[in-house]
C-alpha positions in Angstrom: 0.0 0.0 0.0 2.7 2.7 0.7 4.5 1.6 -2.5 1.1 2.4 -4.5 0.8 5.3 -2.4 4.6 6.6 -3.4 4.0 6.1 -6.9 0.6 7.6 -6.5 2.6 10.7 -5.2 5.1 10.8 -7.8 2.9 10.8 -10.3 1.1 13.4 -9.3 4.5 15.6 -8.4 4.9 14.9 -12.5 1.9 16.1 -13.8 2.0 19.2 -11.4 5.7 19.7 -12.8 4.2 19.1 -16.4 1.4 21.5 -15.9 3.8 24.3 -14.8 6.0 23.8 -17.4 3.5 23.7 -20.7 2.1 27.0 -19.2 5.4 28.8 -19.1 6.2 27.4 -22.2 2.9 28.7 -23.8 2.8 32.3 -21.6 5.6 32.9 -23.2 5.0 31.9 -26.6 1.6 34.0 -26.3 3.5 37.1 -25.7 6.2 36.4 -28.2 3.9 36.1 -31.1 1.6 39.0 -30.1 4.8 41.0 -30.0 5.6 39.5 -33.6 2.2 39.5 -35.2 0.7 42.9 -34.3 3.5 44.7 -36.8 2.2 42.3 -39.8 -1.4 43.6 -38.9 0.3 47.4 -38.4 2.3 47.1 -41.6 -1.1 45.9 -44.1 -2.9 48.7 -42.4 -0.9 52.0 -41.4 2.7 51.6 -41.8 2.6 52.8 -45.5 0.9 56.3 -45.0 3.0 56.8 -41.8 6.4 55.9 -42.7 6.4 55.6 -46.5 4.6 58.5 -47.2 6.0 60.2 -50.3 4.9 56.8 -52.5 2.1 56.1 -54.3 -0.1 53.3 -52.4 0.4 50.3 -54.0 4.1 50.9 -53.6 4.0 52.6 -50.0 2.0 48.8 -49.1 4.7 46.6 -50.9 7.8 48.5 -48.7 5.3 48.4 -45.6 5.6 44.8 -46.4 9.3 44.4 -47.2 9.9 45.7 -43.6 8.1 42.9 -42.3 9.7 41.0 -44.6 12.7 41.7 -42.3 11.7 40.1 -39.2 11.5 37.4 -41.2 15.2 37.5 -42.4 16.4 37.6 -38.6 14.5 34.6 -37.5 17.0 31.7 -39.0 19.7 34.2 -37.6 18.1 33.9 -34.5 17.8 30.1 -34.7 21.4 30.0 -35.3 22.7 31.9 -32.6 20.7 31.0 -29.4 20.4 27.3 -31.4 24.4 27.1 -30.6 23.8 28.3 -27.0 20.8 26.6 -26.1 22.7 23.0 -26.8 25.8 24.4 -25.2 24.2 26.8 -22.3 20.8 25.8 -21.7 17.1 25.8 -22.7 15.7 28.2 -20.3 18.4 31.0 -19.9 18.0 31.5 -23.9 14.2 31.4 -23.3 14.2 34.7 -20.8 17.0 36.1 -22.8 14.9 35.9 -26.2 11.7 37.1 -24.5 13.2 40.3 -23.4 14.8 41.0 -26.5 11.5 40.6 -28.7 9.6 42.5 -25.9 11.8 45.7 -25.5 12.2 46.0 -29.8 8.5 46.2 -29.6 8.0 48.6 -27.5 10.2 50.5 -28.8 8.3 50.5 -32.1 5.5 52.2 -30.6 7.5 55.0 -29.1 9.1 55.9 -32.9 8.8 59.0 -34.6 7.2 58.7 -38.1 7.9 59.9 -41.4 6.5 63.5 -40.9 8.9 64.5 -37.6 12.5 62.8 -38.4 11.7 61.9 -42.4 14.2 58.8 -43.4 15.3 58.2 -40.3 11.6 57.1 -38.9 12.0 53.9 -42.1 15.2 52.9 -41.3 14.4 53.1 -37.2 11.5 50.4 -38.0 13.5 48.0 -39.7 16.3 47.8 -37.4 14.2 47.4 -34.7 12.1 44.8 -36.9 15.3 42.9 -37.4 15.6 42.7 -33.7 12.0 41.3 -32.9 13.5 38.8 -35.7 16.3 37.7 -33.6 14.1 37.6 -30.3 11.4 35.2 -32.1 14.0 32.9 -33.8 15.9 31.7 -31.0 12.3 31.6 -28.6 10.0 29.1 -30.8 13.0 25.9 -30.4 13.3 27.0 -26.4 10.1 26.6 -25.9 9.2 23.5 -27.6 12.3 21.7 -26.4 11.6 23.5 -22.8 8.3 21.1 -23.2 8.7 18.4 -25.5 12.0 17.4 -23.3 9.7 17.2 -20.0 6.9 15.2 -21.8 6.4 11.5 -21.4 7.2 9.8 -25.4 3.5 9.3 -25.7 2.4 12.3 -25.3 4.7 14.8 -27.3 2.1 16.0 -29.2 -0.3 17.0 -27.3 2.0 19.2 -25.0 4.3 20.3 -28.5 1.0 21.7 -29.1 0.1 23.6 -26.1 3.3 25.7 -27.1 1.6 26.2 -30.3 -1.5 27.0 -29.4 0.7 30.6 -28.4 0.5 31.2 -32.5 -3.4 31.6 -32.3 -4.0 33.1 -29.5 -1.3 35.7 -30.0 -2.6 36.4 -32.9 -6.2 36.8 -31.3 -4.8 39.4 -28.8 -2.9 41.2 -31.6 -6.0 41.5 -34.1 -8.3 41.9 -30.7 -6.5 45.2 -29.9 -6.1 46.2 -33.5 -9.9 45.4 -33.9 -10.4 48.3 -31.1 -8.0 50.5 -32.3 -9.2 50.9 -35.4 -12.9 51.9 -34.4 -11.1 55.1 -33.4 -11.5 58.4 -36.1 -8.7 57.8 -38.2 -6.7 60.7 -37.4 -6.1 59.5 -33.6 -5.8 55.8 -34.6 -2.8 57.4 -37.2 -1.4 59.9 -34.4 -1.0 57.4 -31.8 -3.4 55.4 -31.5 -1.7 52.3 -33.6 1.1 52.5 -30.5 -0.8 50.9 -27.7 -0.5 47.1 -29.5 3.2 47.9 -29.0 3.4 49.5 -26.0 1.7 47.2 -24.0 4.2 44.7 -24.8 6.4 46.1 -22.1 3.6 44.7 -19.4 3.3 41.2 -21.1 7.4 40.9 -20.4 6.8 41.1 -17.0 4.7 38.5 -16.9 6.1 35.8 -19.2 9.6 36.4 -17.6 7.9 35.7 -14.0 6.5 32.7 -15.1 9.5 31.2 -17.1 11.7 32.0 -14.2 10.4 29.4 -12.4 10.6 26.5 -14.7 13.9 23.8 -14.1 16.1 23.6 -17.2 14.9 20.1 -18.9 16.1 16.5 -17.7 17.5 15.3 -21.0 19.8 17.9 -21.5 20.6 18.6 -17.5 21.8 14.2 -18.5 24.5 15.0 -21.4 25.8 18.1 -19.3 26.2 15.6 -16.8 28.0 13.5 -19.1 29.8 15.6 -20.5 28.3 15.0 -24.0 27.5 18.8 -24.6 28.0 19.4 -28.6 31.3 21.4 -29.4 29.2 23.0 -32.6 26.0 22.0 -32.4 24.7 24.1 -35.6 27.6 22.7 -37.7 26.5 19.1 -36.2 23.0 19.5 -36.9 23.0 21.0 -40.2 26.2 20.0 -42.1 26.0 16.5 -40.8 22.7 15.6 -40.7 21.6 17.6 -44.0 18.2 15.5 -44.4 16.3 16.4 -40.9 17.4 19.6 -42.2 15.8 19.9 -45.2 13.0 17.9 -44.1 12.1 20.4 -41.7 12.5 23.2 -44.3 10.2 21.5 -46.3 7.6 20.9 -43.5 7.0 24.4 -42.9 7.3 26.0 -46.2 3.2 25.3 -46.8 2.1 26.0 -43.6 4.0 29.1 -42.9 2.9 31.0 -46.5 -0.6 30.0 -45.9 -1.0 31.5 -42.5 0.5 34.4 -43.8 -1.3 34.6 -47.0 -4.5 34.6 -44.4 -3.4 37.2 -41.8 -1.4 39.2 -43.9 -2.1 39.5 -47.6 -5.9 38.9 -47.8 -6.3 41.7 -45.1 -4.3 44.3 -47.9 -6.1 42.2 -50.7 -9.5 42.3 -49.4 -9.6 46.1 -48.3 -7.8 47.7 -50.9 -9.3 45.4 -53.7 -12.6 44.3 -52.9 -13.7 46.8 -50.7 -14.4 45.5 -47.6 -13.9 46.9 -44.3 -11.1 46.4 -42.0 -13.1 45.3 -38.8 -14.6 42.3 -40.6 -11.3 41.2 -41.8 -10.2 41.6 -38.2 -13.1 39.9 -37.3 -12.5 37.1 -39.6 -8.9 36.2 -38.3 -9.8 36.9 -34.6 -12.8 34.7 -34.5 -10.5 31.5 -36.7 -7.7 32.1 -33.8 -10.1 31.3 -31.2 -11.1 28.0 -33.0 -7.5 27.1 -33.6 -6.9 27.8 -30.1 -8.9 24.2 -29.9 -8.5 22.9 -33.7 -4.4 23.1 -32.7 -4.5 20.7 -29.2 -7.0 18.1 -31.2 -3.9 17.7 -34.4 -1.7 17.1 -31.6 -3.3 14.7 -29.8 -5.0 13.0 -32.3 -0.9 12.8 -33.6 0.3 10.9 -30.5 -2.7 8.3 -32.0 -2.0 8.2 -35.3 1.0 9.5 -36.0 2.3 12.5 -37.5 2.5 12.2 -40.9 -0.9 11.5 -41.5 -1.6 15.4 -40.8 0.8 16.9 -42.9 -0.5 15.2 -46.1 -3.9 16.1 -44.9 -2.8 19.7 -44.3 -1.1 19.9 -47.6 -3.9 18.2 -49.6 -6.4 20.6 -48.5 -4.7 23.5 -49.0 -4.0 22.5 -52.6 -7.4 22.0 -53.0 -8.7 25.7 -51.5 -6.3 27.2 -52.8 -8.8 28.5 -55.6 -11.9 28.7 -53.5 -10.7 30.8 -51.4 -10.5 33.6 -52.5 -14.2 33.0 -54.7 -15.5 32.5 -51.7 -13.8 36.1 -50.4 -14.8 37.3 -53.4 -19.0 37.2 -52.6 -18.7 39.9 -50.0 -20.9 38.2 -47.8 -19.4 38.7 -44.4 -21.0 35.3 -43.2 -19.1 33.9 -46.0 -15.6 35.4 -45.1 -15.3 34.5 -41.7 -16.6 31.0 -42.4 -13.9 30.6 -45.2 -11.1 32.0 -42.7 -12.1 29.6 -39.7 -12.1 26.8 -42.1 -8.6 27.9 -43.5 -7.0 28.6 -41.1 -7.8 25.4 -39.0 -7.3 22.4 -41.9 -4.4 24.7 -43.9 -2.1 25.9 -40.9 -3.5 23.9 -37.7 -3.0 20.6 -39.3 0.9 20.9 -39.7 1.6 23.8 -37.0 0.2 22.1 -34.7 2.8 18.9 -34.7 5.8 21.2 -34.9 6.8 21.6 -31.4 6.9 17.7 -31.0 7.6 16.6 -34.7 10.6 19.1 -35.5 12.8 18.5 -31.9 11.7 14.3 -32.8 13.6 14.5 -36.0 17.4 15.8 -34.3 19.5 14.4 -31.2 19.3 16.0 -27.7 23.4 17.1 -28.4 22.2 19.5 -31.5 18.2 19.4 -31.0 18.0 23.2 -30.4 19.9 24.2 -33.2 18.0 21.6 -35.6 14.7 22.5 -34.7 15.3 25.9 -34.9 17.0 27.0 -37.9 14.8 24.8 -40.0 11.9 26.1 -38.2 12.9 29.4 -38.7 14.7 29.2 -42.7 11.2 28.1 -43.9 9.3 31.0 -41.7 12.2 33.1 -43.9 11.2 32.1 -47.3 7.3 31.0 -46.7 6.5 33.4 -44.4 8.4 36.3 -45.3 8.3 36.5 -48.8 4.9 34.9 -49.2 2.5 38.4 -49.0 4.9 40.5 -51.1 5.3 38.0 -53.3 1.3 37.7 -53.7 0.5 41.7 -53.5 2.8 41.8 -56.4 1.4 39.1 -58.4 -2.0 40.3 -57.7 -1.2 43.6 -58.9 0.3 42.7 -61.7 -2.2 39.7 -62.9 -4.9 42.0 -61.9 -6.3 39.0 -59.7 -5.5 36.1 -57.1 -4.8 33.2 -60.3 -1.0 33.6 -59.4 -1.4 33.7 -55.8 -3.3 30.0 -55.8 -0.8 29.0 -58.3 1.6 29.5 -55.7 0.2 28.3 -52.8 -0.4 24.9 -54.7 3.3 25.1 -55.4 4.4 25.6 -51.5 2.0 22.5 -50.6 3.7 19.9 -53.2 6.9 20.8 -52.0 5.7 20.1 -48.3 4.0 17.1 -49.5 7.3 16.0 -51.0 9.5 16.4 -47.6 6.5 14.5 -45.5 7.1 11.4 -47.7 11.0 11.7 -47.3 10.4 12.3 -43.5 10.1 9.4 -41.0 7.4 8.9 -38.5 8.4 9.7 -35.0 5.3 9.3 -33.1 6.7 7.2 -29.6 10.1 7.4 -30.8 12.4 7.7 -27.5 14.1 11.2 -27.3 
């Protein structure tokens, strides 16, 4: 009986460890992301009249763009650097480290001058300090998941990989939210200053997340090859030179799911308004209420993943966004605000949540604990680079040269065969021992 009753205990001190452990994970995530997501939102609807404003505003939107564009750039920089220190260092002093980075470049966005008071200076200000959320964010995402992934029990990576993801949607539900209410202000005070508060309040959300991670015990499997002495003398040049295929696996994993989600949040919001007309709170509307349902649609992938496996998902994922591709941007097309936000849910959900919501487990499951950080990350963050970076300029150009969204699907069905591609070179990982 006081065997049972030990075990009982133990068990118990686990899942209360677990518990504390996804939340800092996620908390931090959350903040990370809102901090990351709210300039793509301030870039498609401000950033061109208030720091490019001597360009016509096709043009003005496409260097908007290119600025977030940057962030993108950083991120596999990011990945490198606190990749090599994470496997040499630690997993949780790069995770504080990261999160006050991309915090304090935020908020110091929303304190910049704009076009009008110091003229070029104001352009070249918010791409350095976009480069620098870059940084923060690249070297945060592989932290986190390994901060998580490493504590979970092998059958059950994918649902707590997912709870870190699950800081994706909902930091982009707090980033449109307080966009959404923003922008019911008279334009001249939303332009003035009222676009700052999204950034400023970042500054409040660091004192949270870094209260919470403080509090979390560096992870048992790499805590075991320190003790060994087994740490990696260059874990990048390990993971990436040496083991090429994880690599480009990875890449090819996220190159899909990373333009999608950014072809939904970023592009159709500058497509949609300055195109067809509609207004900027339904577009809002649209992504915020899709969030919320991937805050749910995101755990289910990653559960249902520890059942099934993980590669069932991404050819799912990638078949359906092959097939929408088209649709949706008809079904945008009706006007019918009904219509839109239905079409976003659905979107977002079986083209992003499907494959996002494995990462945290299925891109640390596809490297060795020596050079995991450094593996997960860069090819995390390379394919946020091309996809995700590149994706909305790329598609405000083609639609404004094609006069209409043929090239943009054309694209997208592109990005999903190479994704499908890499899931049949990758290998199922589902249970494998870490």
């Amino acid at each position: 009986m006081n065997a049972e009753l030990v075990i009982r205990d133990a068990t118990t001190e686990r899942k209360g460890g677990m518990a504390s452990v996804v939340f800092a994970g996620s908390i931090g995530t959350i903040i990370e992301w809102y901090d990351f997501l709210i300039y793509g939102t301030a870039a498609a609807l401000v950033f061109n009249t208030l720091f490019f404003p001597t360009i016509d505003p096709l043009t003005g939107t496409l260097a908007a763009l290119a600025t977030y564009s940057v962030g993108f750039v950083a991120r596999p920089i990011g990945g490198a650097i606190f990749g090599h220190f994470g496997d040499r260092i630690g997993r949780k002093v790069m995770l504080m480290i990261t999160m006050g980075i991309m915090a304090l470049g935020t908020f110091a966005v929303g304190c910049l001058p704009t076009y009008q008071q110091i003229g070029v200076w104001a352009p070249i200000l918010l791409v350095t300090l976009r480069f620098i959320q870059g940084i923060g964010l690249g070297g945060e995402w592989g932290g986190a998941s390994l901060m998580v992934v490493e504590h979970a029990p092998a059958g059950r990576r994918g649902l707590f990989g997912s709870l870190v993801q699950i800081g994706f949607p909902l930091g982009l539900v707090t980033s449109s939210g307080i966009f959404a209410l923003v922008t019911r202000m008279p334009d001249g005070d939303l332009k003035s200053w009222g676009w700052r508060i999204p950034f400023l309040l970042s500054i409040l959300l660091l004192g949270v997340g870094w209260f919470v991670r403080a509090r979390v015990p560096e992870t048992p499997l790499f805590e075991e090859i320190k003790r060994r002495g087994d740490i990696a003398k260059n874990p990048f040049v390990e993971a990436i030179l040496k083991n090429p295929r994880s690599f480009l696996v990875a890449v090819g994993l996220k190159i899909s799911e990373v333009s999608w989600v950014y072809i939904l949040t970023i592009f159709i919001v500058v497509y949609a308004t300055g195109q067809l007309g509609l207004p900027r709170t339904l577009l809002l509307n649209a992504i915020f209420i899709a969030a919320l349902v991937e805050v749910v649609t995101i755990p289910l992938f990653g559960w249902l993943s520890d059942h099934v496996g993980r590669r069932v998902f991404y050819f799912l994922g990638t078949l359906f966004t092959a097939v929408f591709a088209f649709p949706l941007f008809w079904l945008l097309g009706t006007k019918d605000p009904t219509v839109v936000i239905i079409t976003v849910i659905v979107a977002l959900s079986l083209g992003h949540g499907t494959m996002f919501g494995l990462q945290s487990a299925y891109f640390p499951e596809l490297f060795g604990t020596r050079v995991r950080y450094s593996g997960a990350s860069f090819g995390f963050q390379a394919a946020a680079a091309l996809g995700g970076g590149f994706s909305p300029i790329i598609a405000t150009a083609l639609a404004g040269s094609m006069g209409g969204t043929a090239g943009v699907s054309m694209m997208l069905i592109l990005l999903a065969l190479i994704t499908f591609v890499a899931t049949l070179c990758a290998r199922e990982t589902k249970g494998v021992a870490l």
